[in-house]
N, C-alpha and C positions, 0 to 999 in steps of 0.2 A: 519341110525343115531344111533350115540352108545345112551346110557340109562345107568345113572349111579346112583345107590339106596344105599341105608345103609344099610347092612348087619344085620340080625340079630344075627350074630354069635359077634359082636362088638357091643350089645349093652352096655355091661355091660363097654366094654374099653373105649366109647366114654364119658361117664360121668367121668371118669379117663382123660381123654386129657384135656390139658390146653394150650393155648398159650404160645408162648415164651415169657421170662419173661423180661421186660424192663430194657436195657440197654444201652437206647438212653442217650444224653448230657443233657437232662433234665428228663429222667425216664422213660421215655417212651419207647414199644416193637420195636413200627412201628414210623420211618418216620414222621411224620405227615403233613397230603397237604397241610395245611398253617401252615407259619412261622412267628411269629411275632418278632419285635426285642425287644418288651415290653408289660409289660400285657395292653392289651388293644386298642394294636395297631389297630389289626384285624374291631373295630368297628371306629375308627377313619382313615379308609381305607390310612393304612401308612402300610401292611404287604405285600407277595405275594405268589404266589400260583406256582406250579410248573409247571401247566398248563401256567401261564402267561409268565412265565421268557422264555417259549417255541419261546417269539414275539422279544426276542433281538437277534440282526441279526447274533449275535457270537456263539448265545447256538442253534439257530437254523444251523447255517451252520457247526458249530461240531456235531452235533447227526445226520444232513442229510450226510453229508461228509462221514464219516466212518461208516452209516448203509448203504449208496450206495457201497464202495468199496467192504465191505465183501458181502454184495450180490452180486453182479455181479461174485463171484468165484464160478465154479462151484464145484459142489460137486460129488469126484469120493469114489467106491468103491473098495477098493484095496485088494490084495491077498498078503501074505507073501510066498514065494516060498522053496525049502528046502535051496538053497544057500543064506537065508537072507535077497532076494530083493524084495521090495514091488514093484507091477507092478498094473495095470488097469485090473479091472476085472467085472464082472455083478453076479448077484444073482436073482432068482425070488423072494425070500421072500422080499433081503432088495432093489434090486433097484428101484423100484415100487415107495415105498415112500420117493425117494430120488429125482427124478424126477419129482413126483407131491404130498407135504407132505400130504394135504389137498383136500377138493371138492371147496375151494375157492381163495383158493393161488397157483400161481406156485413157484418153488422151490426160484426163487428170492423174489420175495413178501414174503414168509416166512422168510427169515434170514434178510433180514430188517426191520419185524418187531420183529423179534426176538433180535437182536442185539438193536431197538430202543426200547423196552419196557427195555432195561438192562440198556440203556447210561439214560435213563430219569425217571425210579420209581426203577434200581439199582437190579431187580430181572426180571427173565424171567421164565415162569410155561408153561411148555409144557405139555398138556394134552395126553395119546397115548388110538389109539382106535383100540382093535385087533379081531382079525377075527377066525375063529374058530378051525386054525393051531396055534393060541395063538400069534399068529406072529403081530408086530406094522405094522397097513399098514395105521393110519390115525396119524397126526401129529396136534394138534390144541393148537396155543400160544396162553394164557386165557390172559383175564383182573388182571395185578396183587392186585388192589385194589378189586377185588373179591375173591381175595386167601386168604390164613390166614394158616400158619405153627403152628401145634400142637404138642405136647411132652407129650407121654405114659409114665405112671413112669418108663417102663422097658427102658427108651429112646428112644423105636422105633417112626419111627415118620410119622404122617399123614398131609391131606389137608384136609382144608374145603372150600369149593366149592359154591359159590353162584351163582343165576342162569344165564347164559349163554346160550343162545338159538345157538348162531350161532357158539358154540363149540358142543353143544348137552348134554348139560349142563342145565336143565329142572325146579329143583325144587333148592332154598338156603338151606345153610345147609347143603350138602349132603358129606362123608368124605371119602375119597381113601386112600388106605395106598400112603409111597412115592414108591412105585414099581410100580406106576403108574403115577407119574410125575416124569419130567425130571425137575428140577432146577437151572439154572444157575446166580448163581450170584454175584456181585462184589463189591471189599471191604467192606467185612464182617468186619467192625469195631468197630459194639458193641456185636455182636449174631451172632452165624457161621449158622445161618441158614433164615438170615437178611442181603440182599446185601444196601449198600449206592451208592446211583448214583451220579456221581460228582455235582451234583446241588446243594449239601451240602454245598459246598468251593464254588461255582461260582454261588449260587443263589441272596444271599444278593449283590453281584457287576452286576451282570446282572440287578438287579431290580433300582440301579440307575441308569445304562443306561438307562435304559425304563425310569426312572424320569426326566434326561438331555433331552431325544427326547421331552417328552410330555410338558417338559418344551421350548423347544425350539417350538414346535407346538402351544400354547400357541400364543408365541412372534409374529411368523408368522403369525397367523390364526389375529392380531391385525396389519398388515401390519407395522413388523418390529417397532414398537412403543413403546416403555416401558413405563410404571407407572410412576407416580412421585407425588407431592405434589403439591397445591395450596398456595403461600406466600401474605401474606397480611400483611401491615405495622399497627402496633395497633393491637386491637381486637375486634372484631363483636359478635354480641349477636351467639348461639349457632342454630336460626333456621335459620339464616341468611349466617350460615358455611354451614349447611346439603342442602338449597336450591341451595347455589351454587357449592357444589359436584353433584347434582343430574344434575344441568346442565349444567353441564362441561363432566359429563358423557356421556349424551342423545348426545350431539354436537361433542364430541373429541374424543372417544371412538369406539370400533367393529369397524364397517364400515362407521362410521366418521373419523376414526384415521387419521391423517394427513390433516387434511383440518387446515386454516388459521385460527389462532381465534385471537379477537382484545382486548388489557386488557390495564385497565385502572385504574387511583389510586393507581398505584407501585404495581398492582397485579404481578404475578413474578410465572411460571410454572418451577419446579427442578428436571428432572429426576433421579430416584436413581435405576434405573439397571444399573449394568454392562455391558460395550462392551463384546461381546463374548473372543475379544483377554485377556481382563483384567479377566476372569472367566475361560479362557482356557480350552474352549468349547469343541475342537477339541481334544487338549492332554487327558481332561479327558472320551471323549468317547472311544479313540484309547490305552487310560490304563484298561479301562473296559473292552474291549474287547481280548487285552493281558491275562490279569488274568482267563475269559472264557477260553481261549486255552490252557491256560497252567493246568487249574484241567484236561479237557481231552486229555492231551499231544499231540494235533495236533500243528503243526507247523503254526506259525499266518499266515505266505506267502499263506496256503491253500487255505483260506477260504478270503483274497484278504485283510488283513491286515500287514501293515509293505511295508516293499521292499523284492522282491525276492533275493535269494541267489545270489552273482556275476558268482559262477563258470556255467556253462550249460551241466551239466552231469545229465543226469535223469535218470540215474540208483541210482546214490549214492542217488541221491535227494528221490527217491522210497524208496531206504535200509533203509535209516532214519528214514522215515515215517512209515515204517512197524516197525523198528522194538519197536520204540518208544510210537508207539501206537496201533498200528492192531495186533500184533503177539499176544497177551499176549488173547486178544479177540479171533482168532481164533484158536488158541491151546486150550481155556476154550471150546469151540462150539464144536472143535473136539471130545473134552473127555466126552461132555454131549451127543453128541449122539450116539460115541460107546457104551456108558455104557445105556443108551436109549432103544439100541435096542439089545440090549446082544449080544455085538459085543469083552465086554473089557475081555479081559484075557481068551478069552474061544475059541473053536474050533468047526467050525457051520461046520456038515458035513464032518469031516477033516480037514476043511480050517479053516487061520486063517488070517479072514478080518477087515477091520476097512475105519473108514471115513478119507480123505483128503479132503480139499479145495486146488485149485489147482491155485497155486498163479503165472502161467504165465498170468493172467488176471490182475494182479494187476502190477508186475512188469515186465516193458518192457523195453526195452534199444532197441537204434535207431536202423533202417534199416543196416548203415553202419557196427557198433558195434559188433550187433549179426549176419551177416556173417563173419565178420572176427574171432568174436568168434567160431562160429560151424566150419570153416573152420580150425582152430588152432584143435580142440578137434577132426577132423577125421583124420588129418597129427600126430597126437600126439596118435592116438591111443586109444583113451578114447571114442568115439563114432564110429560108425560103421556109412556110408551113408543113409542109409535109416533109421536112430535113427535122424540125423542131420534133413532131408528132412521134418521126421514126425514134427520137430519144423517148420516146415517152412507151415504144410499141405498141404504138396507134396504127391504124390502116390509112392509109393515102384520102386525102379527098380531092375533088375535081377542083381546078385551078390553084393546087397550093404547091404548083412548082415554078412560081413566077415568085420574083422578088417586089415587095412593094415601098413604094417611098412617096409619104404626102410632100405638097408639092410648094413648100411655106418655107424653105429656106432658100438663100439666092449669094452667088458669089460678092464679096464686095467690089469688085470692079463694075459690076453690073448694077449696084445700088449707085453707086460715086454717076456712073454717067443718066444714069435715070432721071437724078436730083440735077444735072448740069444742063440737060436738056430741057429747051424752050417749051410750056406748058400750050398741047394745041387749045383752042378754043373749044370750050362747050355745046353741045346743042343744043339749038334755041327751040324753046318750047313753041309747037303750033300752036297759028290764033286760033280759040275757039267762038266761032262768030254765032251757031246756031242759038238758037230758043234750047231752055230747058224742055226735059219729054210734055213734061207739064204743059207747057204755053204761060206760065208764072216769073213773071221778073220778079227782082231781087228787092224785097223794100228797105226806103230810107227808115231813118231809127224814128225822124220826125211819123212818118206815116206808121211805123208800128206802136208808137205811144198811143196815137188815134185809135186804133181799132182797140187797145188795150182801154182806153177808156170810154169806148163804144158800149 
């Protein structure tokens, strides 16, 4: 279990550190986990949390959607070769904790919730724990509301660390420089060292969804019955109103709702809800949930909003998807944990390795498709058979790492002078002088008439 203390060589810098300094839409450093839309909202429970807005079915099936896709890629360690080509390769130092970051994650459970602590508080804090090669072999993503980014006057910049048991994270308080966290984080739009999580843009529309449902919960939980008014012709003393609200209540109301009631004296019951059609119940939950998709640029179809695309190509359908919303997420992952693990611009050993996620996990194209496609790429040249095969995880066979090309096409220069050049002569057939095996010459047509009429 690492142990991580405060230095006495910082103590003089840690009274120097300051938070970053507020630059939110209302002044503020950080975010804050409730949002009111007015002072005072917060106590007349009209605000929400960003815990809550987690329960509309849009913000949740975007943050699970695309923390599922990028977890499921796995993650390879690659080798740059002298010809420029990055290929698959292993390391003891780094593949270790690339396969298993943690003692309680495997490497998918890590990048899900790594990528889910980014899409929903907007920052991701990777803690690294090294061993006594200095080497990172323990990976632990903190609680980001236990973080807090500091600023040395000289601008270097630290963490403070509140306590965490199940990172190894012991006492609050406690401050790492950043060469010990990995930081990831997105749209920095007030403080570059402050990511905003789309919940910013799609929290306040998420939370009237949550209002339509609970309102419509409500209506149902009343057996589809709305509110209305009691009419009475004239006017009744004022205990004579409240007696007969209370029982009209006790009788028509909850789990009376719909039962027969008999009124008399031009009493007269007016509901004044809305049909769902006339309050366009349906449109404004399927707008709410638009707007959701579109802050985290997933495509509504994903997540089982709207109508799917007419065409049925699921490659493009993939390409989209990636590039519109996953790429931009897994290129930021890639660069936070080269630089992580002192992977970025430097040469471990000679080698010079770096992180992939390997996105034939994500993008697939049909059965049909990508045989005709590998079959194209080893008639063309560009793949070798057992590069194809390896797509298909086939086993190697013998001579399918030569490239092949029939030998039927020819530069035009070399056609132009072929046609220009003087044709040599042909070889002249030898005389055949001998006798047939036979010892039988050839007869004239005259001598075969003869024998014919022999």
């Amino acid at each position: 279990m690492a142990r991580f203390a405060l230095s006495k060589l910082w103590g003089r810098m840690v009274k120097a550190l300051v938070p970053v300094d507020g630059r939110g839409p209302r002044g503020e450093g950080w975010w804050p986990f409730v949002r009111e839309p007015y002072s005072g909202a917060w106590q007349n429970d009209d605000e929400w949390r960003a815990d809550s807005v987690l329960a509309h079915h849009a913000v949740y099936g975007c943050v699970t959607l695309i923390s599922n896709d990028v977890g499921k890629l796995r993650q390879m360690l690659m080798e740059q070769r002298k010809d420029g080509i990055w290929t698959e390769t292993s390391s003891p130092a780094f593949s270790p904790v690339l396969r298993r970051p943690n003692r309680y994650q495997n490497h998918i459970q890590f990048k899900q919730w790594w990528i889910t602590s980014k899409l929903v508080k907007g920052n991701t804090y990777a803690l690294k724990q090294r061993d006594e090669r200095n080497v990172v072999k323990h990976l632990y993503v903190l609680d980001p509301c236990r973080v807090e980014p500091l600023v040395a006057p000289d601008g270097e910049v630290f963490y403070r660390l509140n306590a965490d048991n199940l990172s190894g994270v012991e006492e609050s308080g406690v401050v790492v420089p950043a060469s010990e966290i990995i930081h990831d984080r997105m749209n920095c739009l007030f403080h570059p060292l402050v990511g905003v999580s789309p919940l910013f843009a799609a929290g306040a529309v998420a939370n009237i969804g949550l209002k339509i449902q609970k309102n419509s919960s409500r209506f149902f939980s009343n057996d589809s019955n709305p509110g209305g008014i009691l009419m009475i012709p004239g006017s009744i003393p004022q205990d004579q109103a409240d007696a007969l609200k209370e029982k009209w209540n006790a009788n028509y109301s909850g789990e009376n709702a719909g039962k027969v009631a008999i009124l008399a004296d031009g009493l007269k019951f007016q509901q004044l809800r809305m049909s769902a059609v006339e309050s366009q119940l349906i449109e404004q939950l399927r707008w709410t949930a638009e707007v959701v998709c579109s802050t985290f640029h997933v495509p509504p179809y994903k997540i089982g909003v709207g109508a799917m695309p007419t065409y049925n190509n699921i490659e493009a359908l993939q390409q989209e998807y990636y590039g519109t919303c996953l790429q931009t997420l897994i290129e930021e992952y890639e660069a936070c944990v080269d630089e992580g693990l002192g992977l970025e611009g430097v040469k471990v050993e000679g080698r010079v390795l770096g992180i992939e996620l390997d996105l034939d996990g994500l993008i697939r194209m049909d059965s049909a498709t990508q045989m005709e496609t590998l079959s194209k790429s080893v008639d063309g040249g560009i793949r070798t058979t057992n590069e194809a095969r390896r797509k298909l995880d086939l086993i190697p066979v013998q001579g399918g790492d030569v490239i092949f090309r029939q030998q039927q096409d020819f530069p035009i220069s070399l056609l132009a002078d072929r046609n220009l050049s003087p044709e040599a002569p042909g070889p002249t057939a030898p005389a055949n002088d001998a006798p047939d095996e036979g010892g039988d010459e050839a007869l004239t047509d005259e001598e075969m008439d003869e024998d014919i009429a022999a």
